[in-house]
Predicted model as a PDB file, atoms N, CA, C, CB and O in Angstrom, pLDDT in the B-factor column:
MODEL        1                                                                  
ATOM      1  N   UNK A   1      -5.942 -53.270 -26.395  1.00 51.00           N  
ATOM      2  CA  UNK A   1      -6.717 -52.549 -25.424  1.00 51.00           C  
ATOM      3  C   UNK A   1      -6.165 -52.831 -24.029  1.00 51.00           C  
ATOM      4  CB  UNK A   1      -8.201 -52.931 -25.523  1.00 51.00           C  
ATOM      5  O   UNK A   1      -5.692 -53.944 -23.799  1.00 51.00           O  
ATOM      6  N   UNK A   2      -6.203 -51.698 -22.893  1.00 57.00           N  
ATOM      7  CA  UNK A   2      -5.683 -51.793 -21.946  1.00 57.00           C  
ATOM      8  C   UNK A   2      -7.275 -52.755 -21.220  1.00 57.00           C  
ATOM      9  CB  UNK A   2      -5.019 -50.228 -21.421  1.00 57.00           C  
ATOM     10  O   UNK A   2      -8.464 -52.653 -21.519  1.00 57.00           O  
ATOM     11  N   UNK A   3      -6.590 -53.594 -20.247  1.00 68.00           N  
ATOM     12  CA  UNK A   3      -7.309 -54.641 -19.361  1.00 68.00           C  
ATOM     13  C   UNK A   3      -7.957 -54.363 -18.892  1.00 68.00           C  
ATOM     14  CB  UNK A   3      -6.937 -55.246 -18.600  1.00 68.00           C  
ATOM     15  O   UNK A   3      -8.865 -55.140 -18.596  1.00 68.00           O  
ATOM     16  N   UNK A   4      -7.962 -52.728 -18.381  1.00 83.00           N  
ATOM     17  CA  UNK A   4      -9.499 -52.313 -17.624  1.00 83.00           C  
ATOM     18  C   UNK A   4     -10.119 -52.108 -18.199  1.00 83.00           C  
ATOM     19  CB  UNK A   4      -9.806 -51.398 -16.849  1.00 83.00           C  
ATOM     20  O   UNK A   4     -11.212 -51.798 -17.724  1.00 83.00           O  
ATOM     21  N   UNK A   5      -9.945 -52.105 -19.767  1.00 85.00           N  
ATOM     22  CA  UNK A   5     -11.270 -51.084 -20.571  1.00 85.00           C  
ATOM     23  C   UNK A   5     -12.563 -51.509 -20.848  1.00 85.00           C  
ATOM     24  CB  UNK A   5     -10.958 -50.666 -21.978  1.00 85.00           C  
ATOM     25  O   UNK A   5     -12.687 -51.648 -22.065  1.00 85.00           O  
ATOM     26  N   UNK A   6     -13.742 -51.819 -20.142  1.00 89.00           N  
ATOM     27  CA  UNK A   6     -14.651 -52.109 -20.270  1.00 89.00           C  
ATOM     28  C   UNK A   6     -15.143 -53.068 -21.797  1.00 89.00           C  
ATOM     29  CB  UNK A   6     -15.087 -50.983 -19.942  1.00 89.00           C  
ATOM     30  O   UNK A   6     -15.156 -52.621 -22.944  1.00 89.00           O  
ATOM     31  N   UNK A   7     -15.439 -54.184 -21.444  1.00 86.00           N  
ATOM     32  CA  UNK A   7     -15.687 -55.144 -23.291  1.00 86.00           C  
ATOM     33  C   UNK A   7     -16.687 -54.079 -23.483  1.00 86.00           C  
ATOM     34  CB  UNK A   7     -16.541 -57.314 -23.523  1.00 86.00           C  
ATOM     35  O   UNK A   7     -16.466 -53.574 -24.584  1.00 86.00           O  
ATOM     36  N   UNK A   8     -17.403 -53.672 -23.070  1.00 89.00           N  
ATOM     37  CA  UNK A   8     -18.609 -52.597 -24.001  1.00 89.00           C  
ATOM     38  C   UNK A   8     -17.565 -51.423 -25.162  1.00 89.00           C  
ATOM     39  CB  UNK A   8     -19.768 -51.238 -22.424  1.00 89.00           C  
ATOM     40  O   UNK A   8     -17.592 -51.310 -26.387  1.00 89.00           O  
ATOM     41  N   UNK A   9     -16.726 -50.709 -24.105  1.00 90.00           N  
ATOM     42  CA  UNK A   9     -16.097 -49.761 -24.840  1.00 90.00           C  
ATOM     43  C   UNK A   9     -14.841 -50.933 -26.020  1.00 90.00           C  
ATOM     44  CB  UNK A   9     -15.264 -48.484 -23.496  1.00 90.00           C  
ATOM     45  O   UNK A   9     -14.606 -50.348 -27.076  1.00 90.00           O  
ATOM     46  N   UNK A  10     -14.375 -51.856 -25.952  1.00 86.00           N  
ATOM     47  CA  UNK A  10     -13.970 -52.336 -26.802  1.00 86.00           C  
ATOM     48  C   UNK A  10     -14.507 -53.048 -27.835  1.00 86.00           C  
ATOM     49  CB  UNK A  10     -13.386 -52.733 -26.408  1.00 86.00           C  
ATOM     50  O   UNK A  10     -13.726 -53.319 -28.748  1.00 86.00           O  
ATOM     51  N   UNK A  11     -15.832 -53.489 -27.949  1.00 87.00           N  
ATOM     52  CA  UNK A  11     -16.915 -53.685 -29.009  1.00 87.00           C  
ATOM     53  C   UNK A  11     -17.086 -52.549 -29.915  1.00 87.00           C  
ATOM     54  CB  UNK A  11     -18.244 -53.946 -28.386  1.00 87.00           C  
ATOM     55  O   UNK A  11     -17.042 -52.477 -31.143  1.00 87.00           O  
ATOM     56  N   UNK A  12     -17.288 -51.706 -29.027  1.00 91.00           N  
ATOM     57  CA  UNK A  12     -17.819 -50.466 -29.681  1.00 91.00           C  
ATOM     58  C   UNK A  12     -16.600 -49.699 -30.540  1.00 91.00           C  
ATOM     59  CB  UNK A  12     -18.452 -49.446 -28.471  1.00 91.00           C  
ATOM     60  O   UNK A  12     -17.007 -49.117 -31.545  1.00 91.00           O  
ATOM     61  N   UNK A  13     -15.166 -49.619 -30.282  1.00 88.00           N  
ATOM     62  CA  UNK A  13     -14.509 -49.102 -31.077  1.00 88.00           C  
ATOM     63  C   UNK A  13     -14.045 -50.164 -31.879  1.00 88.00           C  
ATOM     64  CB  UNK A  13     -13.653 -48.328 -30.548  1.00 88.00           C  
ATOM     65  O   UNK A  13     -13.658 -49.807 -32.992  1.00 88.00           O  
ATOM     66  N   UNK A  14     -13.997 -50.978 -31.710  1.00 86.00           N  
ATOM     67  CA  UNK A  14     -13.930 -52.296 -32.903  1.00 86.00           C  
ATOM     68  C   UNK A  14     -14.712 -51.878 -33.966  1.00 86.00           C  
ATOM     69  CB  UNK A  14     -14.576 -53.856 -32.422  1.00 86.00           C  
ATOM     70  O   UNK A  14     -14.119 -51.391 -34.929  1.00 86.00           O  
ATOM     71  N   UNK A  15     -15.755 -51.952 -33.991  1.00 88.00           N  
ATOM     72  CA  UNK A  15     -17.436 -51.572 -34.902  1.00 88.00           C  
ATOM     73  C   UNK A  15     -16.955 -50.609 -35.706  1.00 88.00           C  
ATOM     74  CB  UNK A  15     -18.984 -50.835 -33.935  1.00 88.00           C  
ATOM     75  O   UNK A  15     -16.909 -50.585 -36.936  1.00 88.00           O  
ATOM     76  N   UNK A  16     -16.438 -49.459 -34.558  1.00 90.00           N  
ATOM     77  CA  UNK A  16     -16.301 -48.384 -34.913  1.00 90.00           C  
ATOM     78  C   UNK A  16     -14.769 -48.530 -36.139  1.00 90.00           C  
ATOM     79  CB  UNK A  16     -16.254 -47.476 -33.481  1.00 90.00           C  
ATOM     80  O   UNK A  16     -14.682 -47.894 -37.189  1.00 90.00           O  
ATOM     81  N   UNK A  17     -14.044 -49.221 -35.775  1.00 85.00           N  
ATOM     82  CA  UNK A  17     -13.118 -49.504 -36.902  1.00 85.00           C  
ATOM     83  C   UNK A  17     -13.241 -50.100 -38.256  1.00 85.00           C  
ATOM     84  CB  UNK A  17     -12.356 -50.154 -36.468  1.00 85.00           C  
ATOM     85  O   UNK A  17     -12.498 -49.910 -39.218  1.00 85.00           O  
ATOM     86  N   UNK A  18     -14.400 -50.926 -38.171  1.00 86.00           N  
ATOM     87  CA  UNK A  18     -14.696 -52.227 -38.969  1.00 86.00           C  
ATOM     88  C   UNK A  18     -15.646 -51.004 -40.252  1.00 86.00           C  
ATOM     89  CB  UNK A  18     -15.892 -53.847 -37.799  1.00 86.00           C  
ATOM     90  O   UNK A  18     -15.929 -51.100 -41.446  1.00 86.00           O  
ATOM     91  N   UNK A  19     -15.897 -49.808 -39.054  1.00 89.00           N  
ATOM     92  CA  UNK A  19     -17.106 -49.142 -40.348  1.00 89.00           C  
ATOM     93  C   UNK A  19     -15.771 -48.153 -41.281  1.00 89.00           C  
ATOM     94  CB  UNK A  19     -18.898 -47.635 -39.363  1.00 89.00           C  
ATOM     95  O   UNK A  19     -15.710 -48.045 -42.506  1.00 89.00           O  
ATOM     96  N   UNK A  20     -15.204 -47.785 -40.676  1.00 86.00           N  
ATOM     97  CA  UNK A  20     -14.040 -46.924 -41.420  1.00 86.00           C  
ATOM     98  C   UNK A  20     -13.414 -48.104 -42.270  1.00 86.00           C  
ATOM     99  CB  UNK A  20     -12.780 -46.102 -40.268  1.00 86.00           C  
ATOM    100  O   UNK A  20     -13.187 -47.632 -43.384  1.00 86.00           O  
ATOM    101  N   UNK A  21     -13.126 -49.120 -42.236  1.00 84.00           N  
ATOM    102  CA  UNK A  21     -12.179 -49.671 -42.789  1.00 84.00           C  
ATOM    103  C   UNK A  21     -13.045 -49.971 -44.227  1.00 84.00           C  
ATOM    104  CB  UNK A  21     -11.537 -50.894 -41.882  1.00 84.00           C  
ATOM    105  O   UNK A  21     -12.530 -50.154 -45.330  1.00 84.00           O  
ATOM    106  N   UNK A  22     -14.342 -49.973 -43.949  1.00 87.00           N  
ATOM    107  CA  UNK A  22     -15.654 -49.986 -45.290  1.00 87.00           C  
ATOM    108  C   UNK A  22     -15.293 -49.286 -46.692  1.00 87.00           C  
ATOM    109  CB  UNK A  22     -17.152 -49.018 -44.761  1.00 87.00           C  
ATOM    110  O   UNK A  22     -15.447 -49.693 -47.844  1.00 87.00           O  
ATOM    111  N   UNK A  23     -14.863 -48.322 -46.285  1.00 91.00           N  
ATOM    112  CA  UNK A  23     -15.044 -46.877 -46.430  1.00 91.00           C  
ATOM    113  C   UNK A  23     -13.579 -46.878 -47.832  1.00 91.00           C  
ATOM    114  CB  UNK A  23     -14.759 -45.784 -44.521  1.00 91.00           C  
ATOM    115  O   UNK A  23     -12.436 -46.555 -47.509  1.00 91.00           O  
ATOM    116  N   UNK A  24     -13.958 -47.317 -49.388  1.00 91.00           N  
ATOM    117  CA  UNK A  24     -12.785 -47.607 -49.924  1.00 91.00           C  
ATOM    118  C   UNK A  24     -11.445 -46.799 -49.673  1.00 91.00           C  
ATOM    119  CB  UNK A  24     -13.052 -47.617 -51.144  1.00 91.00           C  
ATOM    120  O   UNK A  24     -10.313 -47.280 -49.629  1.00 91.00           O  
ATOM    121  N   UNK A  25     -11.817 -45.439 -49.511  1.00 92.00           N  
ATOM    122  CA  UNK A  25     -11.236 -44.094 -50.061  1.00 92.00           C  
ATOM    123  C   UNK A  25     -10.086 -44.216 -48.967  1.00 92.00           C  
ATOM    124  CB  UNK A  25     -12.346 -42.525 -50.021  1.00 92.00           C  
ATOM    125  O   UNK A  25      -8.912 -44.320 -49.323  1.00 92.00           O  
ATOM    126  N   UNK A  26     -10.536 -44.197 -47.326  1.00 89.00           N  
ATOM    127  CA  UNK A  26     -10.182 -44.610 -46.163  1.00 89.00           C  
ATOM    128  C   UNK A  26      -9.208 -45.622 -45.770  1.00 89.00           C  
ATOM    129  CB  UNK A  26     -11.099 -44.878 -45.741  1.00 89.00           C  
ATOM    130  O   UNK A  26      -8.255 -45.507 -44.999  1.00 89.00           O  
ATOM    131  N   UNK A  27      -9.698 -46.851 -46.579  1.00 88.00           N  
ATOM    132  CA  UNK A  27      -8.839 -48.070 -46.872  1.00 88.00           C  
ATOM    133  C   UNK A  27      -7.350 -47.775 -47.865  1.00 88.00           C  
ATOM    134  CB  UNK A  27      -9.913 -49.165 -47.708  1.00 88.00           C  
ATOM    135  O   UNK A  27      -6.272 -48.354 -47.730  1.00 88.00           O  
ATOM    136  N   UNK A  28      -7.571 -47.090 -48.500  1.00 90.00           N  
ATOM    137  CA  UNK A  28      -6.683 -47.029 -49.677  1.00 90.00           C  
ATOM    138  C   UNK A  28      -5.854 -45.879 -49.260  1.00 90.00           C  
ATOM    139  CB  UNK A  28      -7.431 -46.830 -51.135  1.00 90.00           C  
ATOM    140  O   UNK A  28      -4.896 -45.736 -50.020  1.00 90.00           O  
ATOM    141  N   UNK A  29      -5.917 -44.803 -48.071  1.00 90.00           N  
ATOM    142  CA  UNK A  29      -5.373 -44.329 -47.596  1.00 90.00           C  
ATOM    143  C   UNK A  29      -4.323 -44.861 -46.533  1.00 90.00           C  
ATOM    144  CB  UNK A  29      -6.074 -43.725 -47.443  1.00 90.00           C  
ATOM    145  O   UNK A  29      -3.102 -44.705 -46.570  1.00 90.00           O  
ATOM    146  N   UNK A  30      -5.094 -45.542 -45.556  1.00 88.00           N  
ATOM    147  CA  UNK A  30      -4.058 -46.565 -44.414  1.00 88.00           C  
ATOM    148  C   UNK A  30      -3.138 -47.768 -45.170  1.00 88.00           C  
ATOM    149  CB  UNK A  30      -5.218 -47.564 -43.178  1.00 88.00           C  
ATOM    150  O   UNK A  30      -2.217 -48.395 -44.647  1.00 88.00           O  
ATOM    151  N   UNK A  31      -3.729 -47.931 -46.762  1.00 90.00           N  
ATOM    152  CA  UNK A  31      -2.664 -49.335 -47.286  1.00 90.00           C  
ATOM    153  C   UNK A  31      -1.324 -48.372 -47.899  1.00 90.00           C  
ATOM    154  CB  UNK A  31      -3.580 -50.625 -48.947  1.00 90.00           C  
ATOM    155  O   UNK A  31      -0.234 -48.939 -47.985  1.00 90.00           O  
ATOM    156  N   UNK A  32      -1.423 -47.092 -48.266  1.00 92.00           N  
ATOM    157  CA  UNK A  32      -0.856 -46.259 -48.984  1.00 92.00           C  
ATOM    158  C   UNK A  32       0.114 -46.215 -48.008  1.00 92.00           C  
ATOM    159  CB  UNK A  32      -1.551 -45.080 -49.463  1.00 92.00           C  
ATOM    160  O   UNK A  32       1.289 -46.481 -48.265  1.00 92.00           O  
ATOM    161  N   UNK A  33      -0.307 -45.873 -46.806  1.00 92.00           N  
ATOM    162  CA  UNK A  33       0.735 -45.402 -45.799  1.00 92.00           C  
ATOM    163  C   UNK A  33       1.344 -46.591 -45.043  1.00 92.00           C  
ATOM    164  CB  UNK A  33       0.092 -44.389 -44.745  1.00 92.00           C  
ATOM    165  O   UNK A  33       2.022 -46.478 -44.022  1.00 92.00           O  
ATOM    166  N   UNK A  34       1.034 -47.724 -45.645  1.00 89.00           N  
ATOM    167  CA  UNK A  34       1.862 -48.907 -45.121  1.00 89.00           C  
ATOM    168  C   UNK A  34       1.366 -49.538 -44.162  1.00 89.00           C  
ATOM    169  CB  UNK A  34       3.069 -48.623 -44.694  1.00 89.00           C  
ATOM    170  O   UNK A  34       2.029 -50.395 -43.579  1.00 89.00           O  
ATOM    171  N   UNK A  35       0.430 -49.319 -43.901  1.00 85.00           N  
ATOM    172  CA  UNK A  35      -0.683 -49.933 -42.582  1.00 85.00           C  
ATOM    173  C   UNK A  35      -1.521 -51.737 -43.317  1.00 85.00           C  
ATOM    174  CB  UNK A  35      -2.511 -48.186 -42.304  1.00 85.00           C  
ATOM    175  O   UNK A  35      -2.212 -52.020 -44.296  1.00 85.00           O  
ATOM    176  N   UNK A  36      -0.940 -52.492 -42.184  1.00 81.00           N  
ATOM    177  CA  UNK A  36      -1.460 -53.763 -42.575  1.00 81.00           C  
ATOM    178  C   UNK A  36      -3.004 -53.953 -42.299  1.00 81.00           C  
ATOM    179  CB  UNK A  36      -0.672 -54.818 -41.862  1.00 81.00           C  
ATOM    180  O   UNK A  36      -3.368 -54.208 -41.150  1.00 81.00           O  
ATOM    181  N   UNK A  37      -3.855 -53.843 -43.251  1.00 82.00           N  
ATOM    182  CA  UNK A  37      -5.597 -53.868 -42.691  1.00 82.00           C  
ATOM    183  C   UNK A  37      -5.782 -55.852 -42.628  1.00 82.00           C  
ATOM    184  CB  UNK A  37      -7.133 -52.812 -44.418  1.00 82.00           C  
ATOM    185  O   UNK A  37      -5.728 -56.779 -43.436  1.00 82.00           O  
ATOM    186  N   UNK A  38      -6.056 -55.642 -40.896  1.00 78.00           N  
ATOM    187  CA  UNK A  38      -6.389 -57.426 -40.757  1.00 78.00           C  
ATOM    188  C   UNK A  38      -7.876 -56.666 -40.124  1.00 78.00           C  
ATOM    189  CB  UNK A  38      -5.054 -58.851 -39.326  1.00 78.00           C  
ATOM    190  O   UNK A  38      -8.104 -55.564 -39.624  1.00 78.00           O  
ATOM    191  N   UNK A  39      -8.772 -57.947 -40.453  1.00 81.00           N  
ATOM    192  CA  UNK A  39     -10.113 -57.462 -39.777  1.00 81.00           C  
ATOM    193  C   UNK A  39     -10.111 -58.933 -38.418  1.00 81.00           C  
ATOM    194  CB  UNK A  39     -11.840 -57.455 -41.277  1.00 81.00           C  
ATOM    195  O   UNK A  39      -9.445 -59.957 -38.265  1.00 81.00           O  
ATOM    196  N   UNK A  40     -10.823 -58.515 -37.955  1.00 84.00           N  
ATOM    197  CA  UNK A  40     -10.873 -59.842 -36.417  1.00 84.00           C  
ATOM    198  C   UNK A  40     -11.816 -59.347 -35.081  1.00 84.00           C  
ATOM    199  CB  UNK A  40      -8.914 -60.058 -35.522  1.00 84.00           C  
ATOM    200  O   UNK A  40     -12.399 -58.309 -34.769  1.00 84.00           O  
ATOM    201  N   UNK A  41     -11.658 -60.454 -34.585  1.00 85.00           N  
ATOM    202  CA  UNK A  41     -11.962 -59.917 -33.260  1.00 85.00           C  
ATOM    203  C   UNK A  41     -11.194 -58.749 -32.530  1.00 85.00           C  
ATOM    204  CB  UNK A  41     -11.876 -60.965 -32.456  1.00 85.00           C  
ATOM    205  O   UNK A  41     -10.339 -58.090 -33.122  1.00 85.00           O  
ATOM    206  N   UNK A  42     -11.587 -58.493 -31.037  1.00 84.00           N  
ATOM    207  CA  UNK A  42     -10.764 -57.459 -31.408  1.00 84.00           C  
ATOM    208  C   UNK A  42      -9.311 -58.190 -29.957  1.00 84.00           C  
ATOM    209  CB  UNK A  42     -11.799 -55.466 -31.177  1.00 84.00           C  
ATOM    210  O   UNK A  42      -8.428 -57.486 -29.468  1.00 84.00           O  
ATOM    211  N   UNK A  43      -9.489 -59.318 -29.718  1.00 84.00           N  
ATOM    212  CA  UNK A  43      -8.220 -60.310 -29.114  1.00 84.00           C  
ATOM    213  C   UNK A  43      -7.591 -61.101 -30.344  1.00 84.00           C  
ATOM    214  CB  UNK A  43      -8.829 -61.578 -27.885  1.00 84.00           C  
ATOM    215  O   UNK A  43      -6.541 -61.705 -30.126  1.00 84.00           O  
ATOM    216  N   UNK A  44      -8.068 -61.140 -31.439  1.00 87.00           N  
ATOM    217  CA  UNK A  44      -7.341 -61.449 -32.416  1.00 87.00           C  
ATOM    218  C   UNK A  44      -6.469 -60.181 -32.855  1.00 87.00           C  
ATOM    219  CB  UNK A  44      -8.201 -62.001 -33.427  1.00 87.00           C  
ATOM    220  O   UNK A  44      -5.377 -60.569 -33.268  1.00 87.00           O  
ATOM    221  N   UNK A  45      -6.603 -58.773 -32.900  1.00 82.00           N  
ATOM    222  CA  UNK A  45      -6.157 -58.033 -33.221  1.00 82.00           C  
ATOM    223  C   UNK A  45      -4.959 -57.311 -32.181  1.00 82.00           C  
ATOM    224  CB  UNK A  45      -7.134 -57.507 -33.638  1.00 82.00           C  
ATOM    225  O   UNK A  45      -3.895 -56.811 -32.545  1.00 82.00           O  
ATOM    226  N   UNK A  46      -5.398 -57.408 -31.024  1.00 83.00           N  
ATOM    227  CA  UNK A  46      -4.717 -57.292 -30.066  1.00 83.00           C  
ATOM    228  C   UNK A  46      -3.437 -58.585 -30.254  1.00 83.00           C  
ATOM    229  CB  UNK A  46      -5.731 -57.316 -28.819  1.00 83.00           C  
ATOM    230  O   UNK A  46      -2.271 -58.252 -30.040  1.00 83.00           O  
ATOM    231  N   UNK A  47      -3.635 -59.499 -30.509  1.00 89.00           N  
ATOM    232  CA  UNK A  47      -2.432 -60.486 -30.693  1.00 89.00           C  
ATOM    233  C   UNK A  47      -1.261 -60.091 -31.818  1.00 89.00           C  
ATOM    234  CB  UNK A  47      -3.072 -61.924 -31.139  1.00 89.00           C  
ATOM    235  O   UNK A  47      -0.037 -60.038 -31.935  1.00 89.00           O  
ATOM    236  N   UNK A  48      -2.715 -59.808 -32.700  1.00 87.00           N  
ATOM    237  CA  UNK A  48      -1.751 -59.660 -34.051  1.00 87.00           C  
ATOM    238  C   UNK A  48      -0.558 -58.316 -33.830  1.00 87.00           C  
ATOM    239  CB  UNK A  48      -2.927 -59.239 -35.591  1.00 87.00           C  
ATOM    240  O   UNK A  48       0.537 -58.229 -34.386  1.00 87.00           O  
ATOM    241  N   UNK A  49      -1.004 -57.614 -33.115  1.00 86.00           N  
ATOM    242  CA  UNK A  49      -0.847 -55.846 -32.739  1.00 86.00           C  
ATOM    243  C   UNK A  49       0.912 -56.444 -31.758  1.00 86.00           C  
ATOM    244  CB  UNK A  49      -2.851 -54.815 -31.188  1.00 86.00           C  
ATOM    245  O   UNK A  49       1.995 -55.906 -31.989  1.00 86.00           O  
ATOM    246  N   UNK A  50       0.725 -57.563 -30.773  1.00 91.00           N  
ATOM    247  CA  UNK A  50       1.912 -57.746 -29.970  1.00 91.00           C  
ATOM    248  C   UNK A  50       3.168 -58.646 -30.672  1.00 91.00           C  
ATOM    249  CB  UNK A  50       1.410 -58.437 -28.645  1.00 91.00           C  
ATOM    250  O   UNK A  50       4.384 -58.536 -30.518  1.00 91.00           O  
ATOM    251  N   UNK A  51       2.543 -59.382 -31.330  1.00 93.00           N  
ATOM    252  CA  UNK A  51       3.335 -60.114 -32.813  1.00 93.00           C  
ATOM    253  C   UNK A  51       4.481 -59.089 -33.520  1.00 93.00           C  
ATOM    254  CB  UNK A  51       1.978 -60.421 -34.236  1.00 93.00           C  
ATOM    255  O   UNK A  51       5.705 -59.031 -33.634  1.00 93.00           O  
ATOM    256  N   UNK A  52       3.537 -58.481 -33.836  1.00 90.00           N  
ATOM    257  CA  UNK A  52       4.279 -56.904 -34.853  1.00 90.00           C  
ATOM    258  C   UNK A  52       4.755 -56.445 -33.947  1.00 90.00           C  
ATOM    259  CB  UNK A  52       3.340 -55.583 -35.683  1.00 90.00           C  
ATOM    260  O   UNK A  52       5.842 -56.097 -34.408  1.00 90.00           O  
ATOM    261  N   UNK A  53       4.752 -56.135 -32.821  1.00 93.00           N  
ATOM    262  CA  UNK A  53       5.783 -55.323 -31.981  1.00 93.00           C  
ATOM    263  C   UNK A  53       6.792 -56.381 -31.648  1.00 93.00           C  
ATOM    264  CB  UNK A  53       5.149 -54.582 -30.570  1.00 93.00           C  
ATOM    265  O   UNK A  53       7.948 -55.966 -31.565  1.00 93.00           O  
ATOM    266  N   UNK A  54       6.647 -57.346 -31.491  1.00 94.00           N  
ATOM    267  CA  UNK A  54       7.818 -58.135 -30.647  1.00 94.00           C  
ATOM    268  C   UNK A  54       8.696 -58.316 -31.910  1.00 94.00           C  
ATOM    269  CB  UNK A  54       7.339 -59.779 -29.765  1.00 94.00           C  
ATOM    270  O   UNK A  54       9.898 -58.063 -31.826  1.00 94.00           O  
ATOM    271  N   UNK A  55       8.051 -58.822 -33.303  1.00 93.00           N  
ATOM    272  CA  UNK A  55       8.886 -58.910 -34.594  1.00 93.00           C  
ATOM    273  C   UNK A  55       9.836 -57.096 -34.927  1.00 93.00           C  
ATOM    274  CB  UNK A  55       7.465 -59.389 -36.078  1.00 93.00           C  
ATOM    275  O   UNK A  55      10.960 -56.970 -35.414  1.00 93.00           O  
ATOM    276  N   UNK A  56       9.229 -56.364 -34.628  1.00 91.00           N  
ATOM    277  CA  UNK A  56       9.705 -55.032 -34.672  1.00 91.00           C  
ATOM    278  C   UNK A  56      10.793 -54.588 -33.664  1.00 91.00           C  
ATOM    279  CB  UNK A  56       8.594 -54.208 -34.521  1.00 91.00           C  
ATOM    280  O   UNK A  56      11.814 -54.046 -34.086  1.00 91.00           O  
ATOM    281  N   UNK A  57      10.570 -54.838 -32.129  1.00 93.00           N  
ATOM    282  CA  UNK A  57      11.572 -55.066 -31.247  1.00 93.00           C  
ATOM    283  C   UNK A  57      12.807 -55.744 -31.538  1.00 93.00           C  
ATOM    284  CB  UNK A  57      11.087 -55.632 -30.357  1.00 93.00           C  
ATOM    285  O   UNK A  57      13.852 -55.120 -31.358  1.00 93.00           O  
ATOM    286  N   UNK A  58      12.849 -57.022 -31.994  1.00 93.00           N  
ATOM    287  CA  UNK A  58      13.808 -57.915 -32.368  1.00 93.00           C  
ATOM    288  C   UNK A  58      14.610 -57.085 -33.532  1.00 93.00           C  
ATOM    289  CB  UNK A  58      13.132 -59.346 -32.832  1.00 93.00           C  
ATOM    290  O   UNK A  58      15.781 -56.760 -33.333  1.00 93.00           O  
ATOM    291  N   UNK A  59      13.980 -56.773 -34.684  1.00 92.00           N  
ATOM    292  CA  UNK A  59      14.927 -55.911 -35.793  1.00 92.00           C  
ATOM    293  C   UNK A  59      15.520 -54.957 -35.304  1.00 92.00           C  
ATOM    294  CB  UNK A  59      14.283 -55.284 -36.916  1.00 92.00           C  
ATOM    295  O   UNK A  59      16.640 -54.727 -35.761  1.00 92.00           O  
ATOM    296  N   UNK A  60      15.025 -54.129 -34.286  1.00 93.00           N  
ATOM    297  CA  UNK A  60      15.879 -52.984 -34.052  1.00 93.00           C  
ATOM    298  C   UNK A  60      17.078 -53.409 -32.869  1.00 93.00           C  
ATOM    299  CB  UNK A  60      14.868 -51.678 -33.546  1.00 93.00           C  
ATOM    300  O   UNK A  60      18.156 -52.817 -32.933  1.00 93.00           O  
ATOM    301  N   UNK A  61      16.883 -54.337 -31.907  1.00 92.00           N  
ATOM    302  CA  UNK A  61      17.751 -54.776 -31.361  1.00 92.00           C  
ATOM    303  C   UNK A  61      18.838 -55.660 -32.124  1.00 92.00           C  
ATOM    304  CB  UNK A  61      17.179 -55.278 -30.469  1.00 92.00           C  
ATOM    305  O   UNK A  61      20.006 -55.628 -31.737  1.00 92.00           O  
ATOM    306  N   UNK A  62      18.596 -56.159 -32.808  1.00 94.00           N  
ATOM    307  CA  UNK A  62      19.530 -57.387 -34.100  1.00 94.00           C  
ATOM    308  C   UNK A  62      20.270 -56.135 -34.645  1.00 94.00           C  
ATOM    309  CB  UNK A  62      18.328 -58.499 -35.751  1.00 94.00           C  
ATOM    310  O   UNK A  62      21.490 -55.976 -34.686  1.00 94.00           O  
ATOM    311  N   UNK A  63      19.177 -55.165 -35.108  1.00 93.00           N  
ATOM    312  CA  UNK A  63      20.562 -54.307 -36.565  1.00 93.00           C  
ATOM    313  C   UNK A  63      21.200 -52.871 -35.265  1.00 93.00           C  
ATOM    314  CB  UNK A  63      19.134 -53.005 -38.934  1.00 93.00           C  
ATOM    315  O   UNK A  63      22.228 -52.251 -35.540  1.00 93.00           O  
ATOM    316  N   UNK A  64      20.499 -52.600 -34.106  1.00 91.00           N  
ATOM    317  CA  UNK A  64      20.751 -51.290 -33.679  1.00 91.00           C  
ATOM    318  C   UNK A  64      20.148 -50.598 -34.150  1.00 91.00           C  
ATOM    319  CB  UNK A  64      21.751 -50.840 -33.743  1.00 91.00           C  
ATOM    320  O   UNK A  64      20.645 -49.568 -33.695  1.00 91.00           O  
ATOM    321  N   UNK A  65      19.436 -50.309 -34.729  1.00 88.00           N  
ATOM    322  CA  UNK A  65      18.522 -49.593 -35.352  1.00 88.00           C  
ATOM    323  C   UNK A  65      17.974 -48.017 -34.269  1.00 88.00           C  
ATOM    324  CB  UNK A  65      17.276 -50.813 -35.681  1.00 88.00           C  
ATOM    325  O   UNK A  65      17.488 -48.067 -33.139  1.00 88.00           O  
ATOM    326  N   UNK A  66      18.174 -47.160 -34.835  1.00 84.00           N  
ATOM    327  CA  UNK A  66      17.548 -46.051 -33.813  1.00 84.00           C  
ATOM    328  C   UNK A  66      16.223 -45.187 -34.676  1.00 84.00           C  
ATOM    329  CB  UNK A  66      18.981 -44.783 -33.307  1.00 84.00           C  
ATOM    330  O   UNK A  66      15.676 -45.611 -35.694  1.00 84.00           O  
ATOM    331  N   UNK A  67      15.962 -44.148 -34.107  1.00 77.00           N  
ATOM    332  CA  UNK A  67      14.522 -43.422 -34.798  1.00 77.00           C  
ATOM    333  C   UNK A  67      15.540 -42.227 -35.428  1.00 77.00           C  
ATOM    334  CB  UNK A  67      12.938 -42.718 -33.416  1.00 77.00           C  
ATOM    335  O   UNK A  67      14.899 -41.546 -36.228  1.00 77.00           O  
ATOM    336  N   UNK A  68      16.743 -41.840 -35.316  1.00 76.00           N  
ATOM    337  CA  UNK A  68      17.377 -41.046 -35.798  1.00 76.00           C  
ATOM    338  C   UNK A  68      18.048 -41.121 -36.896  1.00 76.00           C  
ATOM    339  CB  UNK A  68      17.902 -40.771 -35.140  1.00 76.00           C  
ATOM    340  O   UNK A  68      18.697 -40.152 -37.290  1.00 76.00           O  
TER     341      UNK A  68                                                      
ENDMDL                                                                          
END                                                                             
C-alpha cells in the first residue's frame, strides 16, 4: 500500500481480501494461476510483496531476462 493511504482504507481492503480468499472456488483459481496465497497483516504482506520483487529483480538482472 502506498504511505498515504489511510489505515482505515487498508483494513478494509485487507478484510476485503481475507473474504475472497474464503471463497474455495476463488482460491483454487489464484493457486491455478500461480499466485502464492499468504494470509497476514497487511505490513506483513506488504513485506512479503517487496521480498518477491527484489528476489524477481535479481533473476532478471543475473539471467537478462526480458518480457519478450
Amino acid at each position: 500500500m502506498h504511505a498515504a493511504t489511510p489505515p482505515e482504507r487498508v483494513r478494509r481492503f485487507s478484510a476485503e481480501g481475507e473474504s475472497i480468499l474464503r471463497v474455495p472456488e476463488l482460491r483454487g483459481l489464484r493457486t491455478a494461476e500461480g499466485a502464492i496465497i499468504r494470509r497476514g497483516t497487511p505490513e506483513e504482506c506488504l513485506a512479503f510483496a517487496r521480498e518477491e520483487a527484489e528476489k524477481r529483480g535479481r533473476l532478471v538482472r543475473e539471467t537478462g531476462a526480458s518480457a519478450e
